[in-house]
PDB file as gemmi writes it, atoms N, CA and C in Angstrom:
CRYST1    1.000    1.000    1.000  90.00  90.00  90.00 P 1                      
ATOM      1  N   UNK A   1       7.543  -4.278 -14.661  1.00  0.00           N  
ATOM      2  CA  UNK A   1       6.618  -5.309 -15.064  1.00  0.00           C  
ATOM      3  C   UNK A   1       7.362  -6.438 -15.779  1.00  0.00           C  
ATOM      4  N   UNK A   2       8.234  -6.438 -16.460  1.00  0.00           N  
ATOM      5  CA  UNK A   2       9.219  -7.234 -17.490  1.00  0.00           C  
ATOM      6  C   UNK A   2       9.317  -8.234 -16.372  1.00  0.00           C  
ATOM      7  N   UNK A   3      10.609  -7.518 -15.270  1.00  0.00           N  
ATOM      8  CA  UNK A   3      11.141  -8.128 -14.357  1.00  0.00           C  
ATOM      9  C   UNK A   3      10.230  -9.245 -13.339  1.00  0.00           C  
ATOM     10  N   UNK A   4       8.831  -8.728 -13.066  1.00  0.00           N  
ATOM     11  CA  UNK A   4       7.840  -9.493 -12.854  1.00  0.00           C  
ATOM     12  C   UNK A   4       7.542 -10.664 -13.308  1.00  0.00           C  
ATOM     13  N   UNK A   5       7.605 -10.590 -15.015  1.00  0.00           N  
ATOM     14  CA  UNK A   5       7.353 -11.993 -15.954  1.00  0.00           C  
ATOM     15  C   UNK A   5       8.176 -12.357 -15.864  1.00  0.00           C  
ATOM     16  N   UNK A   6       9.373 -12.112 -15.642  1.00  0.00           N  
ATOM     17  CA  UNK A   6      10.879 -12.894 -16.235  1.00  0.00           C  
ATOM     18  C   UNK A   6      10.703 -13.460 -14.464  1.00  0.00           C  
ATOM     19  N   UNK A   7      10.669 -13.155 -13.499  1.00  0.00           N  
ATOM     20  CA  UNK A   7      10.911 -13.913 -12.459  1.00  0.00           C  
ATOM     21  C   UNK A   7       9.435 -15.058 -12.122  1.00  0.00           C  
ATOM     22  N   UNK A   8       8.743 -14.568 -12.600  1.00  0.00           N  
ATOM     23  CA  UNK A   8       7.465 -15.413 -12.437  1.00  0.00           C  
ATOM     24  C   UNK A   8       7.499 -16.487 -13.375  1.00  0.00           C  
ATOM     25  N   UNK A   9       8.148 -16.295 -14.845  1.00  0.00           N  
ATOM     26  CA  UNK A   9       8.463 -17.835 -14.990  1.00  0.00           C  
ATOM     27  C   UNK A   9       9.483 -18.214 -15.018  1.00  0.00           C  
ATOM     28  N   UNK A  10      10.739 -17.830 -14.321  1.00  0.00           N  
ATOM     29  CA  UNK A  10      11.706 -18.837 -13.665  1.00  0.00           C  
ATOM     30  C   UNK A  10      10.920 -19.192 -12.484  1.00  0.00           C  
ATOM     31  N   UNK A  11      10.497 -18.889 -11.424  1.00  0.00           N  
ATOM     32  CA  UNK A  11       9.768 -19.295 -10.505  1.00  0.00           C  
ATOM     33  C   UNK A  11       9.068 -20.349 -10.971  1.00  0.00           C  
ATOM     34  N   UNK A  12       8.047 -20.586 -11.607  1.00  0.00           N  
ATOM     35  CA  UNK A  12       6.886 -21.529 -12.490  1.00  0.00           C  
ATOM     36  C   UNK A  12       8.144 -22.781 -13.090  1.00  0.00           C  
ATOM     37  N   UNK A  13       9.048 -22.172 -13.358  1.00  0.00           N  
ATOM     38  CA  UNK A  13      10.434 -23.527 -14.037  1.00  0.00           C  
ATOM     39  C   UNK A  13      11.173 -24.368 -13.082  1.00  0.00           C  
ATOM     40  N   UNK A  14      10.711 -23.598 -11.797  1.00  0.00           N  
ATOM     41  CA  UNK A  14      11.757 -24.655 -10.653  1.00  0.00           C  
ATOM     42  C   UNK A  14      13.546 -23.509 -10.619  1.00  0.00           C  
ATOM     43  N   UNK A  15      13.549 -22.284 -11.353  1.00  0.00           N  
ATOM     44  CA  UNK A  15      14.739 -21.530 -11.835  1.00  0.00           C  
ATOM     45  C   UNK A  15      15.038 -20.596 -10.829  1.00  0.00           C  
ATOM     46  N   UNK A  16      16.362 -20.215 -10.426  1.00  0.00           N  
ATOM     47  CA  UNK A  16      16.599 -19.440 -10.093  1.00  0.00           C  
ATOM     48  C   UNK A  16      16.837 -17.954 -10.479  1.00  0.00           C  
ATOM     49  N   UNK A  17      15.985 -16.605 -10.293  1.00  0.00           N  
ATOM     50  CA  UNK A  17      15.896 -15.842 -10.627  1.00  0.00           C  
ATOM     51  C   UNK A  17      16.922 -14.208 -10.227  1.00  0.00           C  
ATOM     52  N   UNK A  18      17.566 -14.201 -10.810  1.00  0.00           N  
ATOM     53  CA  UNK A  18      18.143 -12.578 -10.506  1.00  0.00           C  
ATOM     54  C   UNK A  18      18.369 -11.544 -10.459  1.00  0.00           C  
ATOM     55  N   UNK A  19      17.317 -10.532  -9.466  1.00  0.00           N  
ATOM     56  CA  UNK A  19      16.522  -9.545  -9.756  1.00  0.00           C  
ATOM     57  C   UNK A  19      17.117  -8.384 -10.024  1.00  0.00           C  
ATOM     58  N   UNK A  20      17.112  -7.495 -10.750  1.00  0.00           N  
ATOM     59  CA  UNK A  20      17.856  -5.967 -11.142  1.00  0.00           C  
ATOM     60  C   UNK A  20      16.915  -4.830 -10.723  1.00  0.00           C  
ATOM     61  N   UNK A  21      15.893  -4.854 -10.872  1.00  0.00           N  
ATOM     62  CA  UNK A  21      15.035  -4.081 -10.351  1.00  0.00           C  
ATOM     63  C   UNK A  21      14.640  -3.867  -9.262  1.00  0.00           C  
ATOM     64  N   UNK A  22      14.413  -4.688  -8.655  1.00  0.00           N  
ATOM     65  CA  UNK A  22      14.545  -4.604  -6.915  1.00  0.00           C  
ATOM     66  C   UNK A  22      15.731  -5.872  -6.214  1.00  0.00           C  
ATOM     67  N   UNK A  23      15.499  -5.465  -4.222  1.00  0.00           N  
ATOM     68  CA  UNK A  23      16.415  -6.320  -4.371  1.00  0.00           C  
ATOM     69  C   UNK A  23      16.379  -7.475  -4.142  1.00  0.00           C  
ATOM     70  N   UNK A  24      15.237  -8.415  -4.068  1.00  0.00           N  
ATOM     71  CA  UNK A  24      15.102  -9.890  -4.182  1.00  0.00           C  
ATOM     72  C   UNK A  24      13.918  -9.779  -5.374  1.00  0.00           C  
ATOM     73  N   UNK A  25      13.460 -11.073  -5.398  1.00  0.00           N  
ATOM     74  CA  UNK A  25      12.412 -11.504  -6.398  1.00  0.00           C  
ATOM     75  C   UNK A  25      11.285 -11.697  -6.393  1.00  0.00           C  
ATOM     76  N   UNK A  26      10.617 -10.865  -6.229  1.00  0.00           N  
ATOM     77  CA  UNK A  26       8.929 -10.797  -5.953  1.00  0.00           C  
ATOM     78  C   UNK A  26       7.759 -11.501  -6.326  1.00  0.00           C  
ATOM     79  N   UNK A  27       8.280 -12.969  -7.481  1.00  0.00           N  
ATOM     80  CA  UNK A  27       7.388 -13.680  -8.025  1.00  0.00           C  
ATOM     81  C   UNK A  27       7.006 -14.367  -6.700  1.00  0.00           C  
ATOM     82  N   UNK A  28       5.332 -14.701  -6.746  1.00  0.00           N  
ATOM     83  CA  UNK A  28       4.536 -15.541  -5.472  1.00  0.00           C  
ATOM     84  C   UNK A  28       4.545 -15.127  -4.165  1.00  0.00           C  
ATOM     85  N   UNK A  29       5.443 -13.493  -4.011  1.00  0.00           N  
ATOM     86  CA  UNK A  29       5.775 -13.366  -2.626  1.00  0.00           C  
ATOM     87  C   UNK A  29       5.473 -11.656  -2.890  1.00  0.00           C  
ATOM     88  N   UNK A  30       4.236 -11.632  -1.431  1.00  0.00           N  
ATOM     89  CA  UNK A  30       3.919 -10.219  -0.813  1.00  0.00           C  
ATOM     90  C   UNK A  30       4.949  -9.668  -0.049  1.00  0.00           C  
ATOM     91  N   UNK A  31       5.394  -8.227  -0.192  1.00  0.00           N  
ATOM     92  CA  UNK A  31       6.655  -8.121   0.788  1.00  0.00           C  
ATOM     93  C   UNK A  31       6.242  -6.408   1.004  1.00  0.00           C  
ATOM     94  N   UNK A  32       6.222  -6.566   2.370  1.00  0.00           N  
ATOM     95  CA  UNK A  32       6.204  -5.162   3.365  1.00  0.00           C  
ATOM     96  C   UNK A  32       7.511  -4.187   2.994  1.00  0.00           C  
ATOM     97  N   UNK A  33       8.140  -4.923   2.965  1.00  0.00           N  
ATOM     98  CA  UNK A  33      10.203  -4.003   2.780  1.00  0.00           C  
ATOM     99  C   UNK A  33       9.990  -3.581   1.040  1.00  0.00           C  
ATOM    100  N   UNK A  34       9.275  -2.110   0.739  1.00  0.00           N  
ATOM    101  CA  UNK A  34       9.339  -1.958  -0.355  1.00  0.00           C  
ATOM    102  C   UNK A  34      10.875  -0.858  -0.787  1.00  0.00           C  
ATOM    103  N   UNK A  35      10.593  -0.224   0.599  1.00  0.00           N  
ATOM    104  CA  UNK A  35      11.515   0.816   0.472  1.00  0.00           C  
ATOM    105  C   UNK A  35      12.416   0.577   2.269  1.00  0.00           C  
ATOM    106  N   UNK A  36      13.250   1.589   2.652  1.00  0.00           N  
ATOM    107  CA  UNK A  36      13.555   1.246   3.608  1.00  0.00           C  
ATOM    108  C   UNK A  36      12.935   1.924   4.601  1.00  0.00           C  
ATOM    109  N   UNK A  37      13.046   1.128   6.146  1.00  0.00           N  
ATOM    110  CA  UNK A  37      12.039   1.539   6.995  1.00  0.00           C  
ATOM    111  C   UNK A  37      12.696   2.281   7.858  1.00  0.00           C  
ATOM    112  N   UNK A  38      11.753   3.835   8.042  1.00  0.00           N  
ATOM    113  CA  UNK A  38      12.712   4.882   8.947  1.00  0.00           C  
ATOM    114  C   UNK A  38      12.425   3.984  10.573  1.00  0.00           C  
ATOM    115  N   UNK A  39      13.474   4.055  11.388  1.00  0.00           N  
ATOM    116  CA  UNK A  39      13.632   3.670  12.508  1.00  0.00           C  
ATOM    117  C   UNK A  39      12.760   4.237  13.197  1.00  0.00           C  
ATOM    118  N   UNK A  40      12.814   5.637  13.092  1.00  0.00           N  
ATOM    119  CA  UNK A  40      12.249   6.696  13.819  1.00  0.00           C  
ATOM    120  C   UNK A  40      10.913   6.318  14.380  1.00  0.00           C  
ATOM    121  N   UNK A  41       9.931   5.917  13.041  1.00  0.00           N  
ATOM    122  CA  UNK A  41       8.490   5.820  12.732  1.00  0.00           C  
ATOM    123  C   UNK A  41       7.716   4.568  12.843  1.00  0.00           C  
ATOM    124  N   UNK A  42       9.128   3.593  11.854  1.00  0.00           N  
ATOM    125  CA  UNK A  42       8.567   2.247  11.889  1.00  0.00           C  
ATOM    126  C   UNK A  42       7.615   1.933  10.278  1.00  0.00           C  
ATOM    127  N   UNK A  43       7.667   2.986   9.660  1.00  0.00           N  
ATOM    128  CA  UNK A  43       7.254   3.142   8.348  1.00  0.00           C  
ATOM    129  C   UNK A  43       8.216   3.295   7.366  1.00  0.00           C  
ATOM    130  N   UNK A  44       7.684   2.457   6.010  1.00  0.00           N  
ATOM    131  CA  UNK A  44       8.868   2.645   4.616  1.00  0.00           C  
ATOM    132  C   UNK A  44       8.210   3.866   3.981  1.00  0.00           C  
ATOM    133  N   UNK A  45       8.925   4.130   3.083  1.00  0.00           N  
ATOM    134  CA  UNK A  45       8.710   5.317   2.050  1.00  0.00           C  
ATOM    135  C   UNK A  45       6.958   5.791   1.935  1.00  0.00           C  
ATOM    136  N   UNK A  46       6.971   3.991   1.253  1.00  0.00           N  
ATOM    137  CA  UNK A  46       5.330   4.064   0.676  1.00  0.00           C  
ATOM    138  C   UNK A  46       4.635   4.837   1.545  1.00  0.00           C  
ATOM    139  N   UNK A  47       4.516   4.206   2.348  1.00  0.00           N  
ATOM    140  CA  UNK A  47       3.661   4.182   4.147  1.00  0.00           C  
ATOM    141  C   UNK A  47       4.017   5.632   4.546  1.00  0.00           C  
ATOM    142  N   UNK A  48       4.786   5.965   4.509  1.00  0.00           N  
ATOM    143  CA  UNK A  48       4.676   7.931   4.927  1.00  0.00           C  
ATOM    144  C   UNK A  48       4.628   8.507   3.913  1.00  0.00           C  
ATOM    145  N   UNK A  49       4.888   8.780   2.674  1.00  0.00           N  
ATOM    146  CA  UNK A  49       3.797   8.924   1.755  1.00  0.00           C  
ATOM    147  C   UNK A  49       2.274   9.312   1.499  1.00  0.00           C  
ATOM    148  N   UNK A  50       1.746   7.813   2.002  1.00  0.00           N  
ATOM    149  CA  UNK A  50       0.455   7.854   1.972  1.00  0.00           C  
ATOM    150  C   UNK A  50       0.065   8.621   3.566  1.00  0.00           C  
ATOM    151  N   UNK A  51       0.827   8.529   4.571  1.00  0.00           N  
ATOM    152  CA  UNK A  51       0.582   9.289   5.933  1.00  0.00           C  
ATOM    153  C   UNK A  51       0.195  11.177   5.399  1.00  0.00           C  
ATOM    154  N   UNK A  52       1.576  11.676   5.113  1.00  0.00           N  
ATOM    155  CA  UNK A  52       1.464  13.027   4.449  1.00  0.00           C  
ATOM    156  C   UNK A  52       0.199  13.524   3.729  1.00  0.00           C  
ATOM    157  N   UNK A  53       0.443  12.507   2.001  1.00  0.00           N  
ATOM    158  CA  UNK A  53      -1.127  12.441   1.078  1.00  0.00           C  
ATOM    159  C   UNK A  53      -2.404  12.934   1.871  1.00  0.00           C  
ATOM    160  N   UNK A  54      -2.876  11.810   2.829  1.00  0.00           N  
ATOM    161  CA  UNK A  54      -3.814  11.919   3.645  1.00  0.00           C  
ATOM    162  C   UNK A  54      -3.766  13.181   4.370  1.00  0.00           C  
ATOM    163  N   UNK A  55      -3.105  13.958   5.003  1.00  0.00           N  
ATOM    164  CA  UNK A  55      -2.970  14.664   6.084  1.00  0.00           C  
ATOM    165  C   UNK A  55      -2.919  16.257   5.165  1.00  0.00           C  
ATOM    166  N   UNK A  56      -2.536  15.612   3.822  1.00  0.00           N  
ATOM    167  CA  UNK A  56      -2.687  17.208   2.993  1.00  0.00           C  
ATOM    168  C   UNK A  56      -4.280  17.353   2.362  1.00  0.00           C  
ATOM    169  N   UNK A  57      -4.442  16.269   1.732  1.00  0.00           N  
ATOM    170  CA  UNK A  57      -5.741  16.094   1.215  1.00  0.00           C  
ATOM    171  C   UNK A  57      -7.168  16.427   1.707  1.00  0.00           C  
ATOM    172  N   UNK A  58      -6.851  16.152   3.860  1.00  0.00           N  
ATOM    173  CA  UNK A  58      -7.958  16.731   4.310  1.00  0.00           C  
ATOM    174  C   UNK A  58      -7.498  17.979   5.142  1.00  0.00           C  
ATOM    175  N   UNK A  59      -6.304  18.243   4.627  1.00  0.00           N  
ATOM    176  CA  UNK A  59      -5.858  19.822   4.993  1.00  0.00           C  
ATOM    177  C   UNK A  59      -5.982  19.512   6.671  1.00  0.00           C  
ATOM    178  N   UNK A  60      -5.402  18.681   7.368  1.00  0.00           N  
ATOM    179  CA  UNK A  60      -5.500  18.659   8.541  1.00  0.00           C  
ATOM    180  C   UNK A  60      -4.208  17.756   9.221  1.00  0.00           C  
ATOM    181  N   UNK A  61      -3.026  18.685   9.610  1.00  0.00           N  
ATOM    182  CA  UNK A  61      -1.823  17.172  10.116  1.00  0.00           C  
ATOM    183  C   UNK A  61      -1.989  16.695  11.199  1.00  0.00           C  
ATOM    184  N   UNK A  62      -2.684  16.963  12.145  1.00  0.00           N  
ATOM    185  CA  UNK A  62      -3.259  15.936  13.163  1.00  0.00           C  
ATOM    186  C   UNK A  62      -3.666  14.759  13.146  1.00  0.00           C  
ATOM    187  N   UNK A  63      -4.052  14.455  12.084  1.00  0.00           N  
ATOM    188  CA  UNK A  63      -5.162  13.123  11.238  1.00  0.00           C  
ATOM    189  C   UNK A  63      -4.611  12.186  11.663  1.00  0.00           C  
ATOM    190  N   UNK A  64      -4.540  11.451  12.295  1.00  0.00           N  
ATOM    191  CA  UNK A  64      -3.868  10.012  12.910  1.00  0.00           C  
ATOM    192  C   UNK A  64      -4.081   8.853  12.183  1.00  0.00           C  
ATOM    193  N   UNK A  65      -2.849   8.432  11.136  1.00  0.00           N  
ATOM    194  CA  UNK A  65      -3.409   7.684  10.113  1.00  0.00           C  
ATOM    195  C   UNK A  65      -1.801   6.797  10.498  1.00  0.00           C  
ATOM    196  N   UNK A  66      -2.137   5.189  10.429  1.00  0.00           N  
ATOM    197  CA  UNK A  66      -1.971   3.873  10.361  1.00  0.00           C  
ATOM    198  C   UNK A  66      -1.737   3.513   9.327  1.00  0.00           C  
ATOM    199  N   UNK A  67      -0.620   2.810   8.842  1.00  0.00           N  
ATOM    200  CA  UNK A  67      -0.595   2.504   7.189  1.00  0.00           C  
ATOM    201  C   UNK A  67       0.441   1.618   7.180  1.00  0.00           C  
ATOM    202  N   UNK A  68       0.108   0.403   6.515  1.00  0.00           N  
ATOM    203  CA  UNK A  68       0.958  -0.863   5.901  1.00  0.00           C  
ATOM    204  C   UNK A  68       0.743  -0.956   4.347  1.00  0.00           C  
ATOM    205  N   UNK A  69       1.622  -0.991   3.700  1.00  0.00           N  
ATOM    206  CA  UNK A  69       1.743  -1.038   2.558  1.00  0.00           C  
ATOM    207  C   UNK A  69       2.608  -2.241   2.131  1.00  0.00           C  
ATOM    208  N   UNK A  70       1.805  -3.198   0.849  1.00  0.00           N  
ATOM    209  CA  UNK A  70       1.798  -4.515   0.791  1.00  0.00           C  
ATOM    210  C   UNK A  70       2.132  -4.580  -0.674  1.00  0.00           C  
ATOM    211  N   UNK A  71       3.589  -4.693  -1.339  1.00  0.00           N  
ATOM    212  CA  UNK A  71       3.868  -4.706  -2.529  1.00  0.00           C  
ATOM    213  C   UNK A  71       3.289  -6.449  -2.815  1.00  0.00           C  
ATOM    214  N   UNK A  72       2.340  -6.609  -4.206  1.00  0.00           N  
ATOM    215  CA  UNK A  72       1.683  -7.947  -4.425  1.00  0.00           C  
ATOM    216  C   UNK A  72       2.258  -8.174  -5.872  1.00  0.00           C  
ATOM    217  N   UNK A  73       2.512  -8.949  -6.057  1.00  0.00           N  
ATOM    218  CA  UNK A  73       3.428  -9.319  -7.660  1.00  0.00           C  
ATOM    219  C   UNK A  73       2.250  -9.808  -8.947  1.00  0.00           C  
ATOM    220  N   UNK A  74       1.594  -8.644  -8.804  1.00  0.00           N  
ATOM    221  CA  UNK A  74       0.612  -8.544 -10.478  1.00  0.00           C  
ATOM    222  C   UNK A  74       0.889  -7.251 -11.453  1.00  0.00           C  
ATOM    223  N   UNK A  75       0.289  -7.478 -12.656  1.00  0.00           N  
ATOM    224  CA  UNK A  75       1.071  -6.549 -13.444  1.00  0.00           C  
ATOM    225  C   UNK A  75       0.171  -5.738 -13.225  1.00  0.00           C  
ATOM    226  N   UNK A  76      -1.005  -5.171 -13.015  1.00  0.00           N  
ATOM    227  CA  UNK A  76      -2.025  -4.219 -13.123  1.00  0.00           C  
ATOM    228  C   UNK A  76      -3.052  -4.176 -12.286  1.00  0.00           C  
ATOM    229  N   UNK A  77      -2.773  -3.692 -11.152  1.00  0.00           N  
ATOM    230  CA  UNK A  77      -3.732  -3.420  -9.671  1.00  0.00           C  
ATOM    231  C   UNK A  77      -3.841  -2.808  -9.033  1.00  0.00           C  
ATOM    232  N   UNK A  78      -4.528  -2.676  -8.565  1.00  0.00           N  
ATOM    233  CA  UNK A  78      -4.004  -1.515  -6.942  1.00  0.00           C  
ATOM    234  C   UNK A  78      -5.593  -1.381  -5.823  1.00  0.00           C  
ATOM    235  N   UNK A  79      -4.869  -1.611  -4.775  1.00  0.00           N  
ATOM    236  CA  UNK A  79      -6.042  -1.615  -3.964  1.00  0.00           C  
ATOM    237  C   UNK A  79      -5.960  -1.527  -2.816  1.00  0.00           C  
ATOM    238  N   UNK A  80      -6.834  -1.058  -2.057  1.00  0.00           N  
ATOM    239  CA  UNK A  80      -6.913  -0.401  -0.743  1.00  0.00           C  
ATOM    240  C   UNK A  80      -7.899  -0.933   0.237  1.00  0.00           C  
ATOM    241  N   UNK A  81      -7.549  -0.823   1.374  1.00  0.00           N  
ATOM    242  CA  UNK A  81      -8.081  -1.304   2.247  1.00  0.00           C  
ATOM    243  C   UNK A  81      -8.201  -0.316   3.814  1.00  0.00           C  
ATOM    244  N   UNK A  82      -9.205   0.160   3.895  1.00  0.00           N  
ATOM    245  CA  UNK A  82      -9.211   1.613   4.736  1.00  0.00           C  
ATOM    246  C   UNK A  82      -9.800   1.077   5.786  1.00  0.00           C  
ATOM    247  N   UNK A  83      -9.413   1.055   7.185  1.00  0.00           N  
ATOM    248  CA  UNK A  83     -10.153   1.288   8.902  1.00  0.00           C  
ATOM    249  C   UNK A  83     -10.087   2.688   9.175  1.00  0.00           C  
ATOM    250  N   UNK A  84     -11.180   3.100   9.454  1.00  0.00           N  
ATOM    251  CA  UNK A  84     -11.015   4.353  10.421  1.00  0.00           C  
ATOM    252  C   UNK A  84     -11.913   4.255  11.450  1.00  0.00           C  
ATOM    253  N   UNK A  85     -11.505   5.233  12.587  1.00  0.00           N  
ATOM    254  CA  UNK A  85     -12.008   5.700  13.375  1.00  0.00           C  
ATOM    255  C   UNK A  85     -12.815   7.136  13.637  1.00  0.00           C  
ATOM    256  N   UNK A  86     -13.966   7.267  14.492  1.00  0.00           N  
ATOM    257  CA  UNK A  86     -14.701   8.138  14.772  1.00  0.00           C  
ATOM    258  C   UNK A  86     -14.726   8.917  15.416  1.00  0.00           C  
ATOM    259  N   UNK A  87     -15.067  10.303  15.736  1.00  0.00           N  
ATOM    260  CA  UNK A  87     -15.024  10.264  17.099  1.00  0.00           C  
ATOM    261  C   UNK A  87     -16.256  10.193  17.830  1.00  0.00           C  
ATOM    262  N   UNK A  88     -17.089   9.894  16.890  1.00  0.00           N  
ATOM    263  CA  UNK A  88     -18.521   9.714  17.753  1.00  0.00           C  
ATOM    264  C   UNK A  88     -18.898   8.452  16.980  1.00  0.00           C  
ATOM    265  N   UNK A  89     -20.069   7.508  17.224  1.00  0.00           N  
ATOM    266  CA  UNK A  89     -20.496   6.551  17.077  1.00  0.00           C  
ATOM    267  C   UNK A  89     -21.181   7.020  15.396  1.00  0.00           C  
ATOM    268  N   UNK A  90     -20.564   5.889  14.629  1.00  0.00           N  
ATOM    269  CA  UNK A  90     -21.362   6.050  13.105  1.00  0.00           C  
ATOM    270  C   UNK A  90     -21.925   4.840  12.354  1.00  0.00           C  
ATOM    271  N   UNK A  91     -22.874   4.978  11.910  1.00  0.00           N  
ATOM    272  CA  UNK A  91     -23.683   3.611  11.115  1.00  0.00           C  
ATOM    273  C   UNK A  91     -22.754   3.302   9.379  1.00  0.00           C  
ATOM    274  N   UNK A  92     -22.982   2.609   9.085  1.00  0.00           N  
ATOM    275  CA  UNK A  92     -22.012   2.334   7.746  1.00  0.00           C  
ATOM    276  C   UNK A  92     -23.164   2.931   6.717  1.00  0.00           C  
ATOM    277  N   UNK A  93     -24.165   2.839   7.448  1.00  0.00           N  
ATOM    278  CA  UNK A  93     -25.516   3.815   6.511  1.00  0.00           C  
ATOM    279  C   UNK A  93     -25.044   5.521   6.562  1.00  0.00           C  
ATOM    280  N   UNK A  94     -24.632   5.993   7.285  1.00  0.00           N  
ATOM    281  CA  UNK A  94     -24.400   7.069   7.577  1.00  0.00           C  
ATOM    282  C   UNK A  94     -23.258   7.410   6.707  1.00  0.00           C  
ATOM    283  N   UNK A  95     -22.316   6.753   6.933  1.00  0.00           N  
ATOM    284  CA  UNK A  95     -21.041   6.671   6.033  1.00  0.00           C  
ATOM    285  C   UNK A  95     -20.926   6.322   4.934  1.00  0.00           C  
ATOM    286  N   UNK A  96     -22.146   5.638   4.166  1.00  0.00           N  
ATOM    287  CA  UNK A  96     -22.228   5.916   2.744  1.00  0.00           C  
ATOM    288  C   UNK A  96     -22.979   7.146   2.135  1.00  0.00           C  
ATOM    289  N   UNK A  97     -24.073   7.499   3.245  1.00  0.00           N  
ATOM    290  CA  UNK A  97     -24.864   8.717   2.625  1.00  0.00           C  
ATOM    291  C   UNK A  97     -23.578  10.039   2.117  1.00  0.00           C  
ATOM    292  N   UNK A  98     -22.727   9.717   3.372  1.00  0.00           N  
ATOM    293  CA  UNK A  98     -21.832  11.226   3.474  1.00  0.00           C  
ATOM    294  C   UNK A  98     -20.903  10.859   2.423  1.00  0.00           C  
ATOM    295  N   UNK A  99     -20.511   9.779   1.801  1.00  0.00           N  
ATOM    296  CA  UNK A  99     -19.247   9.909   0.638  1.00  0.00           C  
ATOM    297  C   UNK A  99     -20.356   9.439  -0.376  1.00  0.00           C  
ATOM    298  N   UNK A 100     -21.610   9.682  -0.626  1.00  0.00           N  
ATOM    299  CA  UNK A 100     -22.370   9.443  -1.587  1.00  0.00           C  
ATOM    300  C   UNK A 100     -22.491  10.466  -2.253  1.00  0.00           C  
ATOM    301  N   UNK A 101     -22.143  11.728  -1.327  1.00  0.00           N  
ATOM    302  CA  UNK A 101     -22.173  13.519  -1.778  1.00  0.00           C  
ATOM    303  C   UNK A 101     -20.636  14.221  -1.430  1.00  0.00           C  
ATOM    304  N   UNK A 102     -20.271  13.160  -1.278  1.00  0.00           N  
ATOM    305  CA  UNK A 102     -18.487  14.277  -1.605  1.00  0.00           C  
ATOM    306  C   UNK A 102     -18.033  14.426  -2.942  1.00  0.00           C  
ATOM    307  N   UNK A 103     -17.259  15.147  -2.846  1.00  0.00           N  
ATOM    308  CA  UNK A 103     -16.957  15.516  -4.407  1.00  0.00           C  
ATOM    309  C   UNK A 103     -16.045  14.554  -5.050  1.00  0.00           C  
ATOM    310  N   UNK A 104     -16.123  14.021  -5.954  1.00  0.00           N  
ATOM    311  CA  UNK A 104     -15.533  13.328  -6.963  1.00  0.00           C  
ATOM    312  C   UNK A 104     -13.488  13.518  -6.964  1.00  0.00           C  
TER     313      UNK A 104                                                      
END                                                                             
């Protein structure tokens, strides 16, 4: 977070900033390259991570899960943005009743 302020106002000064914490400077700029990306997959760290998470959580590794992960330069956030698929046709009414009664 330091490294955040200290590059966000050299950025704001017209300054050139030199990052220790990661390896460029993340003030004003979203960046996909958080970690490095396995060839294999086409996914960084984050992004298989959250693949696994998912695939343990509903106890199922089949789960065919899609994931971009978007490092954003604020000090205190986090947020998600979920598509899924069905395998049968579902109403968004339907899909709130059913996570209206899942467990916490």
């Amino acid at each position: 977070m330091e490294e955040l302020m200290e590059s966000t106002r050299a950025h704001l000064a017209g300054q050139v900033y030199q990052p220790s914490v990661l390896p460029h400077s993340y003030a004003s700029t979203c960046s996909t390259t958080i970690s490095a990306i396995d060839l294999a997959t086409g996914y960084n760290d984050e992004e298989t991570k959250v693949i696994k998470e998912t695939r343990k959580i509903f106890e199922d590794d089949r789960i065919a899960v899609g994931v971009t992960c978007v490092r954003v330069p604020v000090l205190r956030a986090h947020s998600e943005a979920i598509t899924f698929e069905c395998e049968h046709p579902i109403s968004e009414d339907e899909v709130r009743a059913i996570l209206s009664e899942a467990p916490e």
